[in-house]
ROLUM-116732 format. One line per 10 residues: number of its first residue (from 1); their letters; for each residue x negated, y, z negated of N, C-alpha, C. Coordinates in steps of 0.05 Angstrom, whole numbers. Example, Ala and Ser with C-alpha at 12.3 -4.5 7.8 and 13.67 -1.06 7.14 Angstrom:
1 = AS = -264,-114,-156,-246,-90,-156,-264,-66,-156 | -257,-45,-142,-273,-21,-143,-258,1,-157
! end
This chain:
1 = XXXXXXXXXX = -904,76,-235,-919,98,-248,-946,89,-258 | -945,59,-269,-972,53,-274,-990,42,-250 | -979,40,-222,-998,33,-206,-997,3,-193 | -970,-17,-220,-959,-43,-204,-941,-41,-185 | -955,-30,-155,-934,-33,-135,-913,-58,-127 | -934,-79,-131,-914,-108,-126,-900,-114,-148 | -895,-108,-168,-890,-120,-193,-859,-94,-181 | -864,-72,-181,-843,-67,-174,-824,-58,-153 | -843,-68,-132,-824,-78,-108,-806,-102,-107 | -818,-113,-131,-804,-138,-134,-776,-126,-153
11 = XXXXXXXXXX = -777,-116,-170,-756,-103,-192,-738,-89,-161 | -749,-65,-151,-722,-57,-127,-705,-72,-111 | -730,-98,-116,-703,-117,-87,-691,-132,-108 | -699,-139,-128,-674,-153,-152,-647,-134,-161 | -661,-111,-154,-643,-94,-160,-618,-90,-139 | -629,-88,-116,-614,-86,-95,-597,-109,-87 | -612,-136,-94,-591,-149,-96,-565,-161,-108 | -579,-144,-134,-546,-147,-157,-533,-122,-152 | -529,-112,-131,-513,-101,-125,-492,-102,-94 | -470,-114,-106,-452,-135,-83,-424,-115,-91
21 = XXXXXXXXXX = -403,-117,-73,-378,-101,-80,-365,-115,-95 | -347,-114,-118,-334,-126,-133,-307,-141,-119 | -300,-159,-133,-273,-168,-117,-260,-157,-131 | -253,-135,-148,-228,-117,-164,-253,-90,-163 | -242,-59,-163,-250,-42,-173,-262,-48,-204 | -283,-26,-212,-305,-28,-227,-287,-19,-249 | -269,-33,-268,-246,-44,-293,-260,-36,-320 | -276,-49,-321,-283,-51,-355,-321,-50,-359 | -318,-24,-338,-352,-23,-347,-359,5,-368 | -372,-10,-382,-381,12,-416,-399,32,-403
31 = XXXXXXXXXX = -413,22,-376,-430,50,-376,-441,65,-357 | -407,78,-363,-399,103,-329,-409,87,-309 | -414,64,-303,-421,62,-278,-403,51,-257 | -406,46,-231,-393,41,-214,-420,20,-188 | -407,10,-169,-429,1,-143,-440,25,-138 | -415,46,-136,-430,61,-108,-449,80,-128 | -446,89,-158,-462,103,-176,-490,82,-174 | -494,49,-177,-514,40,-182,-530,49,-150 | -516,35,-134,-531,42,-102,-543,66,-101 | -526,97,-116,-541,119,-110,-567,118,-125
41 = XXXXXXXXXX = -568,112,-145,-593,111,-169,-622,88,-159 | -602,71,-147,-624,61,-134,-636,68,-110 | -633,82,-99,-642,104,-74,-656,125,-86 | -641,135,-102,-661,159,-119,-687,142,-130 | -687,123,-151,-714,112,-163,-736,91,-143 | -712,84,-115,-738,64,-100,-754,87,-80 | -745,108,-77,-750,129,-57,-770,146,-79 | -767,154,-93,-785,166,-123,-814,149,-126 | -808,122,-127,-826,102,-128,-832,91,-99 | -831,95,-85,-839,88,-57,-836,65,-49
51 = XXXXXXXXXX = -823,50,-55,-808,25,-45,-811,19,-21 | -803,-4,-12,-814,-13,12,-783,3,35 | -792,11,53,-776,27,69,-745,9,74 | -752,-12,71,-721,-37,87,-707,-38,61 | -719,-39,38,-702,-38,7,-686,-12,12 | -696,15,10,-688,33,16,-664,37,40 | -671,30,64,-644,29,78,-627,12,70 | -635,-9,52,-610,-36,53,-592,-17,24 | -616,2,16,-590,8,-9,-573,25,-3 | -585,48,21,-570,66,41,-538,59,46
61 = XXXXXXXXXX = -542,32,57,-524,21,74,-498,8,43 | -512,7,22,-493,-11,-1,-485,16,-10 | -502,45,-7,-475,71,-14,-457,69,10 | -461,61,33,-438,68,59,-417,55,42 | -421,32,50,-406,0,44,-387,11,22 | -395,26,-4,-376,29,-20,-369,59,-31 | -376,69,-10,-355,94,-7,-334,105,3 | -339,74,26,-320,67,41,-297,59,20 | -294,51,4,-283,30,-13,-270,53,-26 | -283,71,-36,-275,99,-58,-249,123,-42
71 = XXXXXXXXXX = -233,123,-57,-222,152,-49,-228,174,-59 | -234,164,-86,-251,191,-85,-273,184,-111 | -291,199,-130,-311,200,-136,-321,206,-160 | -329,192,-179,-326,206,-210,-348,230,-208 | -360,244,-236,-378,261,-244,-412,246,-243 | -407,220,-251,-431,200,-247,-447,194,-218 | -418,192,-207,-422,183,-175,-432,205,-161 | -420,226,-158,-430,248,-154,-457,255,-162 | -469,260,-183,-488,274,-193,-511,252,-183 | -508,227,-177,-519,207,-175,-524,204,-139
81 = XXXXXXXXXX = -509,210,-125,-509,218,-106,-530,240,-94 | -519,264,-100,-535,285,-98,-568,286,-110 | -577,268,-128,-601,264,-132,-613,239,-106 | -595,228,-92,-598,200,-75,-607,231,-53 | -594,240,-44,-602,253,-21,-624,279,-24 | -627,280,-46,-654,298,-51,-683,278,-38 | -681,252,-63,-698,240,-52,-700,235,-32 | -679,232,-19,-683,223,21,-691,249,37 | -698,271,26,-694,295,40,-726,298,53 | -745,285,42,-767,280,62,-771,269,81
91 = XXXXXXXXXX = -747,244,79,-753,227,99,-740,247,127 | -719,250,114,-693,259,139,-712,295,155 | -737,297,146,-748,315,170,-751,313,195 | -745,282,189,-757,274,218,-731,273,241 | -717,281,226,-680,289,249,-684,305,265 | -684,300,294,-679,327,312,-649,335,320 | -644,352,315,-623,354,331,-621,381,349 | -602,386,361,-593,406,385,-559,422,362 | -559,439,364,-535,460,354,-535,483,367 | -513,483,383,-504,500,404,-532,505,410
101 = XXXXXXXXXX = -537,475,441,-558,487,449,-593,482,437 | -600,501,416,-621,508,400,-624,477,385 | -653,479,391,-669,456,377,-673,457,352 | -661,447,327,-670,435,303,-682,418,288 | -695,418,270,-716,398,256,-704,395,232 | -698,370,220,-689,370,194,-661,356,192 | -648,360,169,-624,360,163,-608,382,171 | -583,384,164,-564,411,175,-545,415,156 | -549,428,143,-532,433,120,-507,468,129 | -491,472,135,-478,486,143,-445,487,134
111 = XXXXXXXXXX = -439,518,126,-416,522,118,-405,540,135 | -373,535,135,-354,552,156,-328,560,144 | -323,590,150,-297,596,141,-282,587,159 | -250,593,159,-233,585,171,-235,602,200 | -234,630,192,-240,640,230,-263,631,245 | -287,618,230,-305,619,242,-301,584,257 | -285,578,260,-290,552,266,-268,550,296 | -257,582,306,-241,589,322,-259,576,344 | -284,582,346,-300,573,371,-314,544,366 | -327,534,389,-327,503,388,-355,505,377
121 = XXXXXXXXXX = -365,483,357,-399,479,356,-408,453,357 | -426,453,375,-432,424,383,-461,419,372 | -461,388,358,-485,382,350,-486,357,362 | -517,356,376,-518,335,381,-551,321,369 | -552,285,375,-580,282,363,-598,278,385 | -624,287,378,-648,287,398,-661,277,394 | -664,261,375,-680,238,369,-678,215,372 | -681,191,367,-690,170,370,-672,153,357 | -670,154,323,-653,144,308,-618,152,309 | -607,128,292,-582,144,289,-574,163,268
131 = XXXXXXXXXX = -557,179,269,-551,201,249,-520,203,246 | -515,195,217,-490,210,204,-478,238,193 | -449,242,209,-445,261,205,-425,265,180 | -426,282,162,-410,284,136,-405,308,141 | -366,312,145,-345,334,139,-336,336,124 | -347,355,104,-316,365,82,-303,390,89 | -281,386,71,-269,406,64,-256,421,42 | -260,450,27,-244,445,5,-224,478,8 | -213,475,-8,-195,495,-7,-174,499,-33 | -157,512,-37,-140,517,-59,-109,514,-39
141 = XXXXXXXXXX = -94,495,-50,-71,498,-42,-45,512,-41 | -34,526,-12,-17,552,-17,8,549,-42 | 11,517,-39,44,517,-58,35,502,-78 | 34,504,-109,33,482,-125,41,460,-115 | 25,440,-130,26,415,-124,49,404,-138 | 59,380,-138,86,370,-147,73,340,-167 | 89,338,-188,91,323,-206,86,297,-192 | 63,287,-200,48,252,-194,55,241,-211 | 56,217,-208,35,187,-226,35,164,-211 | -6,165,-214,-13,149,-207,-29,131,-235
151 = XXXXXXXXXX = -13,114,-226,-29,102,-248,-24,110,-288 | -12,138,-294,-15,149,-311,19,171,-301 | 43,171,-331,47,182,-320,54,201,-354 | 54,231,-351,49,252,-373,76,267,-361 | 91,271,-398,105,289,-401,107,304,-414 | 118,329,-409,105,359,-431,137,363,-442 | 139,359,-465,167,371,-482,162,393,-501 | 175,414,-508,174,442,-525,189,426,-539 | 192,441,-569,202,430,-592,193,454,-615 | 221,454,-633,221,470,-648,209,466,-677
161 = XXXXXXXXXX = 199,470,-690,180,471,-710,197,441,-734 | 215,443,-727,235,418,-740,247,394,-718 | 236,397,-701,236,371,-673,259,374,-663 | 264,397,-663,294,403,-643,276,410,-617 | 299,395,-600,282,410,-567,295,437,-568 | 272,453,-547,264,479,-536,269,489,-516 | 276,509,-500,272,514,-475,251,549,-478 | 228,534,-465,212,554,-470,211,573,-437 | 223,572,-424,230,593,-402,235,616,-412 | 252,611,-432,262,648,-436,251,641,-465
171 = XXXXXXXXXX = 236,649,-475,219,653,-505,219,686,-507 | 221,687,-539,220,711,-549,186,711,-566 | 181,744,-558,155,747,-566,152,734,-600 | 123,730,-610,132,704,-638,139,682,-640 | 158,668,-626,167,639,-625,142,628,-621 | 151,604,-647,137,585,-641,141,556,-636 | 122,551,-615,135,515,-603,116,493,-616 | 122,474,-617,100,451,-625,110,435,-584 | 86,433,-581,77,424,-549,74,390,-553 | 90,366,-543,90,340,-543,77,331,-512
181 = XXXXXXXXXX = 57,324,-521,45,315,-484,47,279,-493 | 66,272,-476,74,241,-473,63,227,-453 | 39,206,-458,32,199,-429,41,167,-432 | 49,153,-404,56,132,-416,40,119,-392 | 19,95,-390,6,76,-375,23,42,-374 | 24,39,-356,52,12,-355,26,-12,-346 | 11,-6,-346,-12,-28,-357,-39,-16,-369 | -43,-19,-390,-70,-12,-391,-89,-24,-401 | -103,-10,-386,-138,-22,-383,-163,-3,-394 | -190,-15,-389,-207,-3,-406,-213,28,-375
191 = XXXXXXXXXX = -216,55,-404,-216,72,-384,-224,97,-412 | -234,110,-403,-240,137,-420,-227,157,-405 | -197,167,-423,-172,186,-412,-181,216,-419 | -181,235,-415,-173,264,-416,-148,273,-415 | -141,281,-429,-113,297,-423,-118,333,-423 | -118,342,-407,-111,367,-410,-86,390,-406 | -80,408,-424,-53,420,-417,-60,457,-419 | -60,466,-393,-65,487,-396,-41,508,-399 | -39,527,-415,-28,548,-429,-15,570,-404 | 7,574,-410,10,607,-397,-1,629,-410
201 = XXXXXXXXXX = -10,651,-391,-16,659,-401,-12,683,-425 | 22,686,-430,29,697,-447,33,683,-479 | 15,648,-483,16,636,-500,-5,635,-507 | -17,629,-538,-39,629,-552,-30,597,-563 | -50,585,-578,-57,562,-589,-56,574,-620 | -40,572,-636,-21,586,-654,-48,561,-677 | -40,535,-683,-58,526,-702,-68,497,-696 | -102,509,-690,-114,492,-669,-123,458,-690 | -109,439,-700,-105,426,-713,-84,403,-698 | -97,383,-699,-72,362,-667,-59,341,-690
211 = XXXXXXXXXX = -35,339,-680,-24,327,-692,-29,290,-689 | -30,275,-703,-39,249,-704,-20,232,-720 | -33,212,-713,-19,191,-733,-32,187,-758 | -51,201,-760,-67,196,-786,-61,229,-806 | -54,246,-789,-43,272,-813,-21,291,-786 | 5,280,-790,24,283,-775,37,306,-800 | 23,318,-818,34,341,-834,68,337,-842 | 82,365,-834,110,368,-836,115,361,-796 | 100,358,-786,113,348,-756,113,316,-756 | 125,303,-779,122,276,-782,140,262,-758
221 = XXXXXXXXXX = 161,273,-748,183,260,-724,172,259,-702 | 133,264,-693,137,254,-666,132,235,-665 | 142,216,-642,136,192,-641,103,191,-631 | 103,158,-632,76,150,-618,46,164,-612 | 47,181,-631,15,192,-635,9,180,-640 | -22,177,-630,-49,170,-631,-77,193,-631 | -94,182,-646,-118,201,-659,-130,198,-625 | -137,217,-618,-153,226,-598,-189,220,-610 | -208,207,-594,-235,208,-600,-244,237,-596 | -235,262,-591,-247,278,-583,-226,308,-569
231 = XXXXXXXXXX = -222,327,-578,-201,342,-580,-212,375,-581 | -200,392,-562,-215,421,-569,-194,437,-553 | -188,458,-577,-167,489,-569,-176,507,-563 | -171,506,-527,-188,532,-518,-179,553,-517 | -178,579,-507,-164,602,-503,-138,595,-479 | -147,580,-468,-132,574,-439,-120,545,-445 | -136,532,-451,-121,501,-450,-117,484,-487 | -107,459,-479,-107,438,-503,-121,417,-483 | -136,402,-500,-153,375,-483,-160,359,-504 | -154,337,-492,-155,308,-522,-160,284,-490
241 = XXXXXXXXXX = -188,268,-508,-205,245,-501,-187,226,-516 | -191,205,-498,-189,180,-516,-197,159,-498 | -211,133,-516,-221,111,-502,-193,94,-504 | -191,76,-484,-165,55,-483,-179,36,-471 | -164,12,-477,-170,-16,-463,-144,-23,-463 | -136,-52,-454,-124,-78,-457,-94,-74,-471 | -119,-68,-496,-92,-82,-521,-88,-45,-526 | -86,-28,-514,-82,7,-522,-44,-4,-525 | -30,13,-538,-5,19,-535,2,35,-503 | 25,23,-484,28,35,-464,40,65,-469
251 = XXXXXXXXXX = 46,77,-478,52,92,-495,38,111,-514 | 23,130,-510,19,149,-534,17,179,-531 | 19,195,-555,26,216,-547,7,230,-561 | 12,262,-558,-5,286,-579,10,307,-572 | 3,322,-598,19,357,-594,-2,373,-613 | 12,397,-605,5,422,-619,19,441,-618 | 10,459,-636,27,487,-634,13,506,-622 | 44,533,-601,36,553,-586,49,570,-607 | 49,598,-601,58,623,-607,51,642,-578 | 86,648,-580,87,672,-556,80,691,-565
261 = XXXXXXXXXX = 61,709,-550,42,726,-558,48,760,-545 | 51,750,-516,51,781,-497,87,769,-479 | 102,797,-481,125,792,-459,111,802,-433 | 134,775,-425,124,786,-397,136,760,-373 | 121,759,-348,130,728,-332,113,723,-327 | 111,698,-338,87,672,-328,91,649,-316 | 66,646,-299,65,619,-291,62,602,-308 | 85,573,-314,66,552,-335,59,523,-321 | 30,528,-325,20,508,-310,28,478,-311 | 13,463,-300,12,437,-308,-3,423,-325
271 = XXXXXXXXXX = 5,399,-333,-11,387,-359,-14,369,-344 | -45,350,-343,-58,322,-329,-61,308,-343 | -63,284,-343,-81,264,-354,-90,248,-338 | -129,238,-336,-142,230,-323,-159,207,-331 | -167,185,-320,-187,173,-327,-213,175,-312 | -230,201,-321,-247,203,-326,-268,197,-299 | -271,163,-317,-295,156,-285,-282,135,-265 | -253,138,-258,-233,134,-242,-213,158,-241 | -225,167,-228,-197,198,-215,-186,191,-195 | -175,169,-187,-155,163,-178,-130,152,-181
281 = XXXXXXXXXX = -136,145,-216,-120,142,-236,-111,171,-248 | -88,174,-246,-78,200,-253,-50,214,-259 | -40,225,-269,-18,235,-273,-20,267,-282 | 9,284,-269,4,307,-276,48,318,-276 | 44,338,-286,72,348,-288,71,363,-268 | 103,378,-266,104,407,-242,101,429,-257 | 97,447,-237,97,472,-245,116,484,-255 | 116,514,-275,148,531,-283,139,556,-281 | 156,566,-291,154,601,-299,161,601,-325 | 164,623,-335,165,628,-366,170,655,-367
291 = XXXXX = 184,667,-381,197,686,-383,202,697,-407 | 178,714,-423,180,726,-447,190,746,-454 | 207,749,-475,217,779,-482,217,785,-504 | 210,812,-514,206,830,-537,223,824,-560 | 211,815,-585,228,800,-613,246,821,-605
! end
């Protein structure tokens, strides 16, 4: 920005070169980052700053290298990404290609429903260079998904206001449950967790106050609470943050209280717990029904 091109062409290739694939996944870094998050950032700021064109492809090639590596992708990586290919979006004019046929200039950004993909479409390149092709896909799945753990595994227990268990399938309108989300990690490591537990929808969040180890009230019998860094009662869900490392307890838990609100039949969802900027670490419960009826 001030006009020292060499001073920092020299900073992009230092940069590019402290960036090598780890011999373990990216464990105990404080800040959200990852390879493939630094590689995108450095494509976004050497391409911003005009960098010498071979820095730029060599950092191209260190997002391939470790995406390859990824199954899938935090919020960092992503957002970090998508600013990497903005900046490249001048260069990549110079793409020709052919689509069904018809001559194109540019990139090809294109979406397809499911009938529309009944007929064949062919792209091919007309240029010079080589060109990568990126397929997604997304969709909503016809059958609920079935109870995981990876890495993380969460259990949802109902419980009666005096720590008797519950069976909240057949609830009467009024009842109220105190909700135990148990997650248990059989090693753990440094990771910033989410838990979220979303509500049927014939239940309300009765008293939005989480139970802890530091003011466990008259619900003093659950076990293994732990204070959440960060905690919020939505209309729809419960969700509690917490930082863990090393020495965390494999083991900890949180609750709250519902009140059945409307009769009726509901779906009751699943409750997850995630780490964050590793979502491939994960755990989730199955699905139920619920079945409310009139006090």
């Amino acid at each position: 920005m001030v006009g020292d091109k060499t001073r920092a062409d020299n900073v992009y290739l230092a940069a590019l070169n402290a960036i090598v694939p780890p011999a373990k996944p990216d464990l105990d870094r404080s800040d959200y980052g990852s390879t493939l998050r630094d590689a995108a950032a450095l494509v976004t700021l050497a391409s911003e700053g005009r960098a010498p064109q071979k820095t730029i492809d060599d950092a191209v090639l260190r997002i391939d290298s470790a995406r390859q590596r990824a199954s899938v992708t935090s919020t960092q990586e992503n957002a970090w990404l998508v600013l990497a290919a903005r900046a490249l979006s001048k260069q990549l004019n110079a793409i020709s290609l052919a689509v069904n046929g018809e001559k194109r200039q540019g990139t090809l950004y294109r979406s397809f429903r499911p009938e529309e993909l009944a007929a064949p479409i062919a792209v091919s390149n007309e240029g010079e260079g080589s060109v990568q092709a990126v397929v997604s896909v997304s969709g909503a799945p016809l059958n609920p998904e079935p109870a995981a753990a990876q890495g993380f595994k969460i259990e949802r227990t109902y419980y009666t206001l005096d720590g008797e268990k519950a069976d909240p399938s057949k609830a009467k309108q009024n009842q109220r449950f105190v909700v135990v989300l148990k997650m248990t990690e059989p090693q753990p490591q440094f990771g910033r967790v989410i838990v979220a537990d979303y509500l049927p929808a014939g239940f309300e969040i009765d008293n939005p106050r989480l139970v802890s180890s530091g003011e466990t009230g008259t619900l003093s019998w659950i076990e293994d609470a732990v204070e959440p860094v960060n905690s919020e009662f939505r209309d729809d869900r419960f969700t509690a943050a917490f930082d863990r490392d090393q020495s965390s307890p494999a083991v900890f838990s949180v609750a709250y209280v519902v009140r059945v609100v409307s009769p009726g039949r509901y779906v009751l969802p699943q409750a997850k717990v995630e780490d964050m900027y590793r979502p491939d670490r994960f755990g989730r419960t199955g699905t139920g029904t619920i079945e409310v009826s009139a006090k």
